[in-house]
Structures are given as structure tokens and as C-alpha cells.
C-alpha positions in Angstrom: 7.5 18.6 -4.5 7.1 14.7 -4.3 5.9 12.9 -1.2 8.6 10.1 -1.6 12.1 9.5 -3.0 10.2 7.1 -5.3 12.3 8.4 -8.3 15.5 7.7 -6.2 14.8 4.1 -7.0 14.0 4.3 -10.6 10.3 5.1 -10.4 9.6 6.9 -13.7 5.8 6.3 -13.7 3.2 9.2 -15.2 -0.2 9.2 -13.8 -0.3 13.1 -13.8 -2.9 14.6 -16.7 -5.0 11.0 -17.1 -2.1 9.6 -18.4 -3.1 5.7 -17.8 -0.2 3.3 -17.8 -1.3 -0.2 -18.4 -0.8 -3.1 -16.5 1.8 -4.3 -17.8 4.1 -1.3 -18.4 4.0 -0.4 -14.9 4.8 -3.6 -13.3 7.8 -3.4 -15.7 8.7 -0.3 -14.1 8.5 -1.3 -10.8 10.5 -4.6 -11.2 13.1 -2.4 -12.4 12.5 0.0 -9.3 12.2 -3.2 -7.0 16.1 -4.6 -8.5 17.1 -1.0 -8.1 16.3 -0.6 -4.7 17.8 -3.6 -3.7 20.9 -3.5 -5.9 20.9 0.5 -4.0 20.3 -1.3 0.2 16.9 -0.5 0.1 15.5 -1.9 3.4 13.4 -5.0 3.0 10.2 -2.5 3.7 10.7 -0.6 0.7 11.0 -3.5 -1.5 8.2 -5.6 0.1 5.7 -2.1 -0.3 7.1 -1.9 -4.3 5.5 -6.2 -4.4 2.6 -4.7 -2.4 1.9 -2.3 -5.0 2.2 -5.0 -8.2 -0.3 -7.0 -6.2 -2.8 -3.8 -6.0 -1.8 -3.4 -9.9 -3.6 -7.5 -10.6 -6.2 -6.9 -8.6 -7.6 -3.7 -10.0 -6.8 -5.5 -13.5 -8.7 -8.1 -13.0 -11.6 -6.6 -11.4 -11.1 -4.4 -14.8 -11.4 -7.2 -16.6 -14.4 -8.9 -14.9 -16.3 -5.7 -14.9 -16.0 -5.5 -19.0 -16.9 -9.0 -19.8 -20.5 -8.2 -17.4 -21.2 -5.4 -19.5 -19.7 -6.4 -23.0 -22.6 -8.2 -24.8 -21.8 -12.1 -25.5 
């Protein structure tokens, strides 16, 4: 049973079984769940926690990204 109506916004991410989404698929996903939920009334909260989340998504790229270049020979 899911925690949220996340799906009821268009939400169609798996991250169940180590399935791992990249970066960019998934903010894709949640711009088209952000212009959902506000085409559907969403309140301002639920679309300002769907940017919040795309935020998170950069940041743990990046820190990805910075953690392979220290340990990637040059």
C-alpha cells in the first residue's frame, strides 16, 4: 500500500529491486508530475515539495560526480 497518492499526480518512478533511475530521467518524471499536479489544483505545497525533491535529485548528483572524479585516477 503506498504512503502517498504520488501516482495520482503522474509519479511513475521505480526505485523498488535496485532499480536506479538516473538523473535525468527522473527529473523528467517529476516535471511531468509537477505540470500534472498543477494542471489537477494541487496546492502550492505539493508542487513546491515535487521542486524540493529535483533540488535533492542535483545535489546527490553532484556530490556523485565529485566523489568519482577523487577517486578516478587523472
Amino acid at each position: 500500500m503506498p504512503l502517498t497518492n504520488a501516482d495520482d499526480y503522474g509519479i511513475m518512478i521505480n526505485i523498488t529491486k535496485g532499480n536506479k533511475m538516473k538523473t535525468k530521467e527522473l527529473k523528467e518524471q517529476l516535471w511531468q508530475a509537477y505540470y500534472t499536479a498543477k494542471d489537477e489544483g494541487a496546492s502550492r505545497e505539493v508542487t513546491n515539495a515535487i521542486l524540493d525533491v529535483m533540488v535533492i535529485a542535483d545535489k546527490e548528483a553532484e556530490k556523485k560526480r565529485e566523489n568519482k572524479e577523487l577517486v578516478s585516477p587523472h
